[in-house]
C-alpha positions as CSV (number, residue, x, y, z in Angstrom):
1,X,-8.0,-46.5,-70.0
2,X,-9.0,-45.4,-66.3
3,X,-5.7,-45.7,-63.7
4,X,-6.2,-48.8,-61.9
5,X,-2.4,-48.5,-60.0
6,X,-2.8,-46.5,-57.5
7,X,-6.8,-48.0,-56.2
8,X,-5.5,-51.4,-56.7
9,X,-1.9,-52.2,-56.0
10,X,-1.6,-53.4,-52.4
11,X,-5.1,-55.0,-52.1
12,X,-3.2,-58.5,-53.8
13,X,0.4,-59.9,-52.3
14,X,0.8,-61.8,-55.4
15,X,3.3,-60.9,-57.7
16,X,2.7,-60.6,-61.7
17,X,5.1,-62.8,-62.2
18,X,3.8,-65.4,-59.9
19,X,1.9,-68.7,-61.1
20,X,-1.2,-67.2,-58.2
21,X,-1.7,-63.8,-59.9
22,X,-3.3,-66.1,-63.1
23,X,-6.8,-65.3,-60.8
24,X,-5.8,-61.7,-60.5
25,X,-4.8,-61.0,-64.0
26,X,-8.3,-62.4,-65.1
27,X,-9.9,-60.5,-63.0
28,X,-8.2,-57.4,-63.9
29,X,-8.7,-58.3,-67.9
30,X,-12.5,-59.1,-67.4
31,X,-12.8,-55.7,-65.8
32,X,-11.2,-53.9,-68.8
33,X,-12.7,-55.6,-71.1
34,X,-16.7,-55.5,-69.4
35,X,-15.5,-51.0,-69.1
36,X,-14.1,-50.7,-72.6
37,X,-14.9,-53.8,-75.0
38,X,-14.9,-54.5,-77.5
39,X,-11.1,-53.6,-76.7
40,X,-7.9,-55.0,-78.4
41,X,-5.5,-57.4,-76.2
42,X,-2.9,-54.3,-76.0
43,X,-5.0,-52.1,-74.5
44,X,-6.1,-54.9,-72.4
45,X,-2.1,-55.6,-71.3
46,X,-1.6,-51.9,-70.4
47,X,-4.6,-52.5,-68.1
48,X,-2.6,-55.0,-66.3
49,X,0.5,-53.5,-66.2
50,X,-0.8,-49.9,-64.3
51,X,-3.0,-52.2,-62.2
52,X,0.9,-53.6,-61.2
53,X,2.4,-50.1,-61.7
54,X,4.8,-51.9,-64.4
55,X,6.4,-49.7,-67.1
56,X,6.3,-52.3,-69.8
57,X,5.2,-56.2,-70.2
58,X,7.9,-58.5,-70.9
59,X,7.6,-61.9,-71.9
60,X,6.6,-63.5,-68.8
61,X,4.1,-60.9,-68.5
62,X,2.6,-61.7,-71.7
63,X,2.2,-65.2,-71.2
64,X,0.2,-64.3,-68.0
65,X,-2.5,-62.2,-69.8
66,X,-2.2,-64.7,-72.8
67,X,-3.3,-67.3,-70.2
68,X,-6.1,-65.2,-68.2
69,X,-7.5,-64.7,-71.4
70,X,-8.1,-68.0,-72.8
71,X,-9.3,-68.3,-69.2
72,X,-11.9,-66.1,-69.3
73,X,-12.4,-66.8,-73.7
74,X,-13.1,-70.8,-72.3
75,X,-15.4,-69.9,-69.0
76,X,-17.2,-67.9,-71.4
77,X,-17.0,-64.9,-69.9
78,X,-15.6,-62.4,-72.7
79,X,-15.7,-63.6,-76.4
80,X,-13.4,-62.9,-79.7
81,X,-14.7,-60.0,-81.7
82,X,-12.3,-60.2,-84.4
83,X,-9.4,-59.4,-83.4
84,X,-10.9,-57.6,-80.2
85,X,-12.3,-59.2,-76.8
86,X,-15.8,-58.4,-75.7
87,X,-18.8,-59.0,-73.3
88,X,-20.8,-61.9,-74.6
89,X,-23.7,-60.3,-77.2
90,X,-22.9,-57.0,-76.8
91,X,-23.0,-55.2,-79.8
92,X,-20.6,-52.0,-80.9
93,X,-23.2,-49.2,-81.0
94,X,-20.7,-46.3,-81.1
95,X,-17.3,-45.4,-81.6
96,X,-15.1,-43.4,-79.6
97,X,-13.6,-40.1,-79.9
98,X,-10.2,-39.0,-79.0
99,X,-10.0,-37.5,-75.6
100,X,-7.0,-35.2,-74.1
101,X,-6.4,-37.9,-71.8
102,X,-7.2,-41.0,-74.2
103,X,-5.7,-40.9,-77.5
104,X,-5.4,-44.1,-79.4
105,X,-3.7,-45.9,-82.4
106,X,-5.0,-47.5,-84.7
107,X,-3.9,-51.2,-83.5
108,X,-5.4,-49.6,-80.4
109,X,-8.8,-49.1,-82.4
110,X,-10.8,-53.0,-83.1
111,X,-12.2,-54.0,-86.3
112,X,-16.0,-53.3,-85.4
113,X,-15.7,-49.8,-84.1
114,X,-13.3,-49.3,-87.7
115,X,-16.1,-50.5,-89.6
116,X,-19.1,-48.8,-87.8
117,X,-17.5,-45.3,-88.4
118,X,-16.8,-46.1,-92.4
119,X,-20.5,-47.7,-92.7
120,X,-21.9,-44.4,-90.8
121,X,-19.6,-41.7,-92.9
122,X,-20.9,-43.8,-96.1
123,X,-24.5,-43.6,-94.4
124,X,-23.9,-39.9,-94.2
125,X,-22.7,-39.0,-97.4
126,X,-23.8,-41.5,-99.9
127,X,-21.1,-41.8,-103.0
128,X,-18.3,-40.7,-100.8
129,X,-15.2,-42.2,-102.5
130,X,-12.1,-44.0,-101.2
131,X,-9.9,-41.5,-100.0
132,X,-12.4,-39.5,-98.8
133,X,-13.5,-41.6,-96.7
134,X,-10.4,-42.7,-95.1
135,X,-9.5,-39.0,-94.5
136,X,-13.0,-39.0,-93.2
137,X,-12.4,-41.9,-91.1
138,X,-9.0,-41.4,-89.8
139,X,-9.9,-37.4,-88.8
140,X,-12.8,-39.0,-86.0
141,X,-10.0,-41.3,-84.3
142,X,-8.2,-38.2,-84.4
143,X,-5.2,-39.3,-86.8
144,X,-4.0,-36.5,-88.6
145,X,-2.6,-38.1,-91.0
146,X,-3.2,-41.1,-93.4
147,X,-0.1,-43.5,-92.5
148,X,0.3,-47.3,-93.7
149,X,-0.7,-48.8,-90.7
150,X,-4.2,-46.2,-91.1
151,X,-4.9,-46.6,-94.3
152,X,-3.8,-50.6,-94.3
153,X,-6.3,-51.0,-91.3
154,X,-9.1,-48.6,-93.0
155,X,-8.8,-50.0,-96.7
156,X,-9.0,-53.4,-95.1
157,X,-12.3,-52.7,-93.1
158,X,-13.9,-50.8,-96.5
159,X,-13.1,-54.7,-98.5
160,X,-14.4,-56.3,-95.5
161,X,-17.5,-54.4,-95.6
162,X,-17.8,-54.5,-99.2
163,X,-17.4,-58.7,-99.1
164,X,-20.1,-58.5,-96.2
165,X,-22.5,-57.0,-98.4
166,X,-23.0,-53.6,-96.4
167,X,-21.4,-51.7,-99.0
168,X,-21.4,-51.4,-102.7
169,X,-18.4,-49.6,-104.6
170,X,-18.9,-48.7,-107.5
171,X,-17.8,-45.0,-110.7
172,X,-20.3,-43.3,-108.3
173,X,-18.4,-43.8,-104.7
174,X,-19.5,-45.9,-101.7
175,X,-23.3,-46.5,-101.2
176,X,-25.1,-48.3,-98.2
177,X,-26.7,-52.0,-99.6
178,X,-29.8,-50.2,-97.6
179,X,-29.7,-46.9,-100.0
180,X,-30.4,-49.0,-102.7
């Protein structure tokens, strides 16, 4: 998440609280989501809140962003990805590392970069089972360790992948429908 408060604080006298700053919260959510999506709405809210310089986002806060976003969701300019928002038809291609600077967790993480690393690991190493694969998984978003929110999130994308079709499970491991 680049650090929008210092550029962009002073060039709106609205305040975030305001009915008027709806415009200016959309605009601020469009740009996070066109530099990072497919991006969850927390990650969109902490956009907003540096671009304000604010510590945390209360209720009324909430609402705004809440509001910009079904904006934006109904003008078609970003789209639900799951549970993330996104540029219309783009596609997930990669995933993203962990950076000193940029460090996320996993609610932080959406659904389609999730999948893409478990489909690639399984592309990589065909017959990789379970656990493997989650320590696999959760060591490339940089999460040392395997805690119920991880491995709920990780298990969850494997079944969804599975149910998809993309993968088969079976005595053997994980295989890609393609290795077949």
């Amino acid at each position: 998440m680049r650090d929008t408060s210092s550029t962009q604080r002073g060039t709106w006298d609205v305040e975030l609280q305001d009915r008027e700053a709806l415009d200016v919260v959309a605009d601020v959510a469009l740009c996070v989501v066109e530099v990072e999506g497919p991006v969850e709405k927390e990650v969109i809210s902490t956009g907003v809140r540096l671009a304000w310089g604010l510590g945390r986002a209360g209720q009324v806060v909430r609402d705004r962003i809440g509001r910009a976003l079904r904006r934006l969701l109904k003008q078609g300019k970003i789209v639900h990805v799951g549970t993330a928002y996104d540029r219309p038809g783009h596609e997930t291609e990669f995933s993203r590392t962990p950076t000193e600077r940029c460090a996320r967790r996993v609610a932080e993480v959406p659904v389609a970069e999730r999948q893409l690393v478990l489909r690639n690991v399984v592309d990589e190493g065909p017959g990789v089972h379970r656990d493997d694969l989650l320590r696999e998984a959760a060591r490339f978003f940089g999460w040392a360790r395997l805690g119920p929110d991880i491995r709920e999130a990780l298990t969850g994308g494997i079944d969804a992948l599975i149910a998809a079709g993309a993968l088969i499970e079976s005595d053997g491991g994980l295989m890609p429908v393609e290795g077949l």
